[in-house]
LUMTORDREN-54388 format. One record per residue (C-alpha): residue in three letters; x, y, z. Coordinates in steps of 0.25 Angstrom, whole numbers, plus 5000, padded with zeros to 4 digits. Layout:
% residues N
alaXYZ...
% end
This chain:
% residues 643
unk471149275136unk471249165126unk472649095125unk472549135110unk472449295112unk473049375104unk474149445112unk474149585113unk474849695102unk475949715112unk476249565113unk476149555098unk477249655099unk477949595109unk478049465105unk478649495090unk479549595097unk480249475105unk480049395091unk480949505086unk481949515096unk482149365095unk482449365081unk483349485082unk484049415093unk484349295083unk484749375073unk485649455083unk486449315087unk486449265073unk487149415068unk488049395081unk488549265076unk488649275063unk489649405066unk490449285072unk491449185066unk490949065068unk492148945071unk490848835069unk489748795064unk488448865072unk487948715075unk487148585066unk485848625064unk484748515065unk484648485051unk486248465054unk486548595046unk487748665052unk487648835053unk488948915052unk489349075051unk490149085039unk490849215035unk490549285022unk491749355015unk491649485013unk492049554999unk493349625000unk493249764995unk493949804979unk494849904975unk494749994965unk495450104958unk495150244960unk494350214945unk493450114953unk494149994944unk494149874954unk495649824956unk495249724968unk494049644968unk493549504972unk493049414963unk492449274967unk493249144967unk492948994969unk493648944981unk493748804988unk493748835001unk493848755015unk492948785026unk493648725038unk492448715046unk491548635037unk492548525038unk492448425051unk493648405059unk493748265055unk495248225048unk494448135040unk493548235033unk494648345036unk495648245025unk494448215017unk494048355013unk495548405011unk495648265003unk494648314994unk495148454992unk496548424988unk496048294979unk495148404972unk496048534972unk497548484973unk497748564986unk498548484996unk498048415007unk498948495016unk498748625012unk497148585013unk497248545028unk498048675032unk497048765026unk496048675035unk496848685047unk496848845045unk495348845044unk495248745056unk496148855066unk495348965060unk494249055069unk493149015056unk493348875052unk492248905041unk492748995033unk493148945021unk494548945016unk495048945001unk495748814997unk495948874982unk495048974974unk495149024960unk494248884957unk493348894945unk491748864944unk491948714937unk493148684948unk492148754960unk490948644954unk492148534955unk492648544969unk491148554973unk490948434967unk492048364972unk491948434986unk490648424989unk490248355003unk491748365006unk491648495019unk492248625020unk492548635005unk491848724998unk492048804985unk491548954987unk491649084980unk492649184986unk492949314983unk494549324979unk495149464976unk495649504961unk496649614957unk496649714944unk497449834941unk498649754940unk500049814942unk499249954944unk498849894958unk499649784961unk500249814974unk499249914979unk498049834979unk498749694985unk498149584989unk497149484998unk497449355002unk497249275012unk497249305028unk498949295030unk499149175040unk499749245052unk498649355052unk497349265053unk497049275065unk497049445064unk496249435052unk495049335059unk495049415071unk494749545063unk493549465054unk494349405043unk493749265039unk494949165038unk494949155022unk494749305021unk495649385009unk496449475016unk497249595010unk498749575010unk499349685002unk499049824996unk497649884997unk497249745000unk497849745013unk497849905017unk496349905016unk495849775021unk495049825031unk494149915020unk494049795010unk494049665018unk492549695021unk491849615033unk491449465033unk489949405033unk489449295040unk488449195036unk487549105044unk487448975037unk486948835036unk487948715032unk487948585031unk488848495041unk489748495029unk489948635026unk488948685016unk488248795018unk486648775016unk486048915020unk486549035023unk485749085035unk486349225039unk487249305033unk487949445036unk488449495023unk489849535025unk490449685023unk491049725010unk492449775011unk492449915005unk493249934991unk494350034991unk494750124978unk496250174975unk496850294973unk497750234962unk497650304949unk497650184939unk498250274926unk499350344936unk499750214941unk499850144928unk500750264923unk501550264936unk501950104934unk502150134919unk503250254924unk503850184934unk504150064925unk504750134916unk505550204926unk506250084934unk506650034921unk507350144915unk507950184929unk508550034929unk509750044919unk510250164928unk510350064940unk511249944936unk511849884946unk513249914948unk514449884959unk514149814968unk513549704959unk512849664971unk511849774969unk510449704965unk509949744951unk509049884951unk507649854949unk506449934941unk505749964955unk505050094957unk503650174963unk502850284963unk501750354969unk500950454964unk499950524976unk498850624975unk499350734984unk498050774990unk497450644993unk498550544996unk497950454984unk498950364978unk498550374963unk499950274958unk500650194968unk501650114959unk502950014962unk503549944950unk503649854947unk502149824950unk501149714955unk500149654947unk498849654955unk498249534949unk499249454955unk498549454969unk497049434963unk496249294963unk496449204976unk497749224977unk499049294973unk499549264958unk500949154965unk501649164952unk501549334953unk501649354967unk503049254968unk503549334956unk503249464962unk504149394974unk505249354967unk505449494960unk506649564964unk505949694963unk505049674972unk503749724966unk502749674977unk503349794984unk502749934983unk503850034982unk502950154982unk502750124999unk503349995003unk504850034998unk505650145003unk506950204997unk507650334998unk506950454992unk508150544988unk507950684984unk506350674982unk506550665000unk507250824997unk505950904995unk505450855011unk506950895015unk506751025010unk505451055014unk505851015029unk506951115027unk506151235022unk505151195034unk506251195045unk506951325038unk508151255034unk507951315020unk507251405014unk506951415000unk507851494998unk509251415005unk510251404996unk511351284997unk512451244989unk512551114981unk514251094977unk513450954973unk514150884987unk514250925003unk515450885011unk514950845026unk515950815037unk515750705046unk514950745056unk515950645067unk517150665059unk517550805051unk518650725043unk517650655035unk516750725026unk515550665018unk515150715004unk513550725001unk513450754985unk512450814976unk511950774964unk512450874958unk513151014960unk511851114963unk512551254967unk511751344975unk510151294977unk508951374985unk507851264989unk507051244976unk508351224970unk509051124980unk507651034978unk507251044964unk508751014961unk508850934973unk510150964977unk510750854987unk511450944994unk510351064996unk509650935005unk510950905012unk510851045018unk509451055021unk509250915028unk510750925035unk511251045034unk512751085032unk514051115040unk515551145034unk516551145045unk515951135057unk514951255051unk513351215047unk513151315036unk511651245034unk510651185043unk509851075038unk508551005044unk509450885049unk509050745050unk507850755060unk506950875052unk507250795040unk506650665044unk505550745050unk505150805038unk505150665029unk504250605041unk503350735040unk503250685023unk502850545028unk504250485025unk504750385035unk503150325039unk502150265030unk501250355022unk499950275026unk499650225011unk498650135012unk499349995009unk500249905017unk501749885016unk502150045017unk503550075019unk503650175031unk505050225024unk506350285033unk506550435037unk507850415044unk508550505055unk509550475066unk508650405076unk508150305065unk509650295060unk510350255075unk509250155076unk509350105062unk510850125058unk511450125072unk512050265066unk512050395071unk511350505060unk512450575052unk512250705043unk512450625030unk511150545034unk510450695033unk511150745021unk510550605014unk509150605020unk508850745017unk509250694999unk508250575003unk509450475006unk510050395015unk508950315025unk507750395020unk506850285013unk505550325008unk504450264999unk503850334985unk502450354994unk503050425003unk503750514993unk502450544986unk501850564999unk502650685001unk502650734990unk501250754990unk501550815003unk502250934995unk501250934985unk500050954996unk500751025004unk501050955014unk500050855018unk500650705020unk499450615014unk499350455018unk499350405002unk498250314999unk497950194987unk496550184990unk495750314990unk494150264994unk493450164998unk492150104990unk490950034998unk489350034995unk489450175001unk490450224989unk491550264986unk492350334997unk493550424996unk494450415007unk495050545013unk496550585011unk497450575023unk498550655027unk499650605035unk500350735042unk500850855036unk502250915031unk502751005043unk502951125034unk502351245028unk501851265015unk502851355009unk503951255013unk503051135005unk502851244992unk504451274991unk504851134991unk503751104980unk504251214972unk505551154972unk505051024968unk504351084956unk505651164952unk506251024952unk505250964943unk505451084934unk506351084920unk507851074928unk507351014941unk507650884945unk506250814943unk505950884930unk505850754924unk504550714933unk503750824929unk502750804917unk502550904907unk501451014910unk501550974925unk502251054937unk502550964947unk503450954959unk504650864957unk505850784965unk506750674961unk507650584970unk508550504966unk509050404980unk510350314983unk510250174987unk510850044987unk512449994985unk513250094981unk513950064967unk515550064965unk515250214961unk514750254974unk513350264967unk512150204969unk510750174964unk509650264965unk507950284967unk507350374959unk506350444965unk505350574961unk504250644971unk503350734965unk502050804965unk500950874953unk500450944948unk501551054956unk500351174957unk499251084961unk499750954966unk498950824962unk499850694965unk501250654972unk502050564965unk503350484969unk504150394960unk505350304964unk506150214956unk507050104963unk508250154954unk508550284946unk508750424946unk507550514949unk507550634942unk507850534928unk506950404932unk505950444943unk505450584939unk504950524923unk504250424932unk503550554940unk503250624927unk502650494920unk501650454930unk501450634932unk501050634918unk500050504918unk499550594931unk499350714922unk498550634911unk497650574920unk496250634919unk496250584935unk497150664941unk496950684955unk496750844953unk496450864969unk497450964975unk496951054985unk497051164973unk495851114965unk494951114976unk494151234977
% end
């Protein structure tokens, strides 16, 4: 056979098989490496060229409004940046090159050659990191000018993050920034590249992980001096995916508008008095309003409110962020969840459902309101204590005692009573009572989905040895079960509850972002229920007849109910602070509540820092009821329209 014979069929098919496998094989290692990050170059090529991996950013998902309205978004910025890697380690050229950045941009010398030393210690001494952005195309075509042959200085395009919605979103949607000092090394290890944008507050933070996306990597070819010439490989990176919130724009305009009013017409009624020490009252105040069915959030308010442009571009707004700092009302914190305070009487409608639970009343117990008890001391019979009313009530059943929430009623069902040496009622006591309240959520985070959540207190005697070094003492009962003393709850929590009532029982984890959006649409996320009140329904439907009694014309939350609306009702109104030479002291306002009463659609809470809360709190609840009522969105998704 001649040396030049074809082979035979199956050789042909053969030998392209192993021609195949080889290629595979190098695209195999060259995938492999490229999911690597590379800490040098690959190696000089013979023509002297220089191959590296370098990492691709991936584009952060945006957040929208339930309308689709984008309220985060990147935009592309003009960036000098220094690439650690590209510059030898020679002092000589190091000084040269941070020379010629501070004579060109005014950054110090000092600040330069820490930023170097940062990259130097870094696992990816090529990625790049940001000296100053914000730079404009004729600058950009300056600094390449007068930069050019100097290494690792480049002027690239980078993605930076901008804000809209303004006060409407300030605090909920946060901000990036970048990777915080002390927690480098966790972000690296999880695929972060070392000049990544992080989240650091607000749905920024709580949802990195859906909209950080993943990183690509790029094989390409460079000069000894750092500039790319070709790009050889690339592995596009992952899009993060974009999230879109529950919040109802309109409501939550209308809730801020309420509430502003609100604090500032409470104020004048909270001068401070003796002792002069007392700190000026401040118009502070939140509110929640909560679909009862789903747990969306559709206004999540604190005033005073955040701007959200503060926290767009490279960087936050200096000027804004150290007047946010320096104001005494703190507005960078979200009193809605991250702030707790005692509810007063709105904490009366879980005593009572915990009392017709554990038969300690019925709905038709009758007690006695004089407008004060007398209590012995329980180690010594010659003292007495007096717990008042607000005012004298006479002879109330169980809707009575809660729609004109009569102190005294609560003193019986959460303590009971006992008159020389004879208990003539038996209350829940301190234990069923803080069971009940943990059963409502209160004492424990809800699970809403953004960082800083206050957990809140639900005291009992345990808590009060270890905390007070006290023992627990029958007045700690009579004042926890009217929503005083250490019970401290937050606004969520309270609207969290009531929605409770209003679905019958169902706890639900409250949410600010309701679906996600990616290439394969738009996804609804499911609602989540965190546990389940421990009673039956008739229980639940009693005490919501009450609280629609005590929004009725005579009640004591009248004032929050719109017209042409039935709704359930409840204000409190909670001690706190000095007390005055008087004996008095200032007050919260608060008002829980839920509509429409037949079908019920939305929870709403409201809390103003001072006030009372039949006259400041409840007008908040009926404003931002009636902005609700007008909406052609309403939420419309009880149970009872489904057929």
């Amino acid at each position: 056979m001649s040396e030049h014979a074809e082979l035979p069929p199956i050789g042909r098919l053969l030998l392209l098989a192993a021609a195949g496998l080889a290629v595979i094989t190098v695209l195999f290692f060259q995938l492999a490496r490229m999911q690597l990050v590379e800490t040098e170059p690959l190696g000089p090529q013979p023509d002297g060229r220089v191959l590296r991996i370098e990492q691709v950013v991936a584009p952060r998902g945006q957040i929208l409004d339930r309308d689709g309205n984008t309220l985060a978004r990147n935009v592309p910025e003009l960036a000098l940046v220094l690439i650690p890697g590209d510059i030898p380690p020679v002092r000589s050229v190091e000084t040269g090159v941070l020379r010629a950045v501070e004579r060109e941009l005014g950054v110090s010398y000092a600040e330069l050659e820490a930023l170097l030393a940062r990259g130097r210690e870094a696992p990816d001494a090529f990625a790049p990191l940001r000296i100053r952005g914000g730079i404009d195309e004729m600058e950009a075509i300056r600094l390449r000018a007068a930069l050019a042959g100097v290494p690792g200085v480049a002027v690239e395009m980078r993605p930076v993050r901008v804000y809209a919605g303004g006060e409407l979103y300030g605090r909920v949607l946060g901000h990036v920034g970048p990777v915080p000092q002390e927690e480098v090394d966790a972000y690296l290890e999880d695929g972060y590249a070392l000049d990544a944008r992080v989240g650091l507050s607000g749905v920024e933070l709580e949802h990195e992980e859906t909209l950080r996306g993943r990183l690509g990597r790029r094989l390409v070819s460079a000069t000894p001096a750092g500039r790319v010439l070709e790009v050889l490989a690339e592995q596009r990176p992952t899009p993060g995916v974009d999230l879109v919130l529950t919040i109802d724009p309109d409501l939550q305009r209308a809730t801020i508008d309420a509430l502003a009013r609100a604090v500032g017409q409470a104020l004048p009624e909270a001068q401070p008095g003796d002792p002069p020490t007392r700190p000026p009252p401040q118009p502070i105040g939140a509110a929640v309003v909560l679909d009862v069915n789903s747990g969306d959030l559709l206004a999540l308010v604190s005033v005073p409110t955040v701007d959200a442009g503060i926290f767009s571009g490279g960087g936050i707004d200096g000027d804004a962020f150290a007047a946010l700092l320096a104001d005494e009302r703190r507005p960078l914190v979200d009193r809605s969840f991250a702030e707790v305070n005692a509810p007063g009487s709105i904490f009366k409608p879980i005593v009572g459902l915990g009392a017709l639970a554990e038969g300690v009343a019925t709905p038709e117990t009758r007690i006695v309101s004089t407008g004060s008890i007398t209590v012995a001391d329980q180690f010594n019979p010659e003292v007495s204590y007096v717990f008042g009313d607000w005012t004298i009530h006479g002879s109330l059943d169980f809707t009575r005692g809660l729609s004109r929430s009569s102190d005294v009623y609560y003193y019986y069902l959460a303590g009971g009573y006992a008159e020389e040496g004879r208990q003539l009622f038996d209350g829940l006591g301190v234990e069923r009572v803080a069971s009940y309240a943990r059963a409502f959520g209160l004492g424990s985070p809800t699970g809403i989905d953004l960082p800083g959540e206050a957990a809140g207190l639900v005291p009992d005697p345990a808590w009060k040895r270890e905390a007070v070094g006290e023992p627990w003492f029958l007045g700690d009962t009579y004042t926890l079960g009217i929503g005083q003393g250490y019970l401290a709850v937050t606004p969520l929590q309270m609207a969290v509850a009531a929605a409770a009532f209003a679905n019958g029982g169902d706890v639900l984890v409250p949410r600010i972002v309701g679906a996600t959006r990616s290439d394969a649409g738009v996804l609804p996320l499911p609602p989540v229920v965190a546990s389940r009140v421990p009673a039956g329904s008739g229980d639940i439907e009693v005490v919501a007849e009450a609280l629609r009694i005590a929004a009725d014309p005579g009640g004591t939350a009248v004032d929050g109910e719109p017209e042409g609306m039935t709704i359930a009702g409840k204000t409190g109104t909670a001690e706190f602070g000095i007390a005055r030479a008087d004996g008095s002291h200032d007050t919260h306002a608060w008002y829980l509540g839920w509509a429409p009463y037949e079908r019920p659609e939305i929870a709403i809470a409201v809390y103003l820092e001072h006030g009372i809360g039949s006259r400041h709190a409840a007008p908040v609840a009926r404003e931002i009821l009636e902005a609700y009522a007008a909406s052609e969105r309403r939420v419309r998704s009880s149970p009872a329209d489904t057929p």
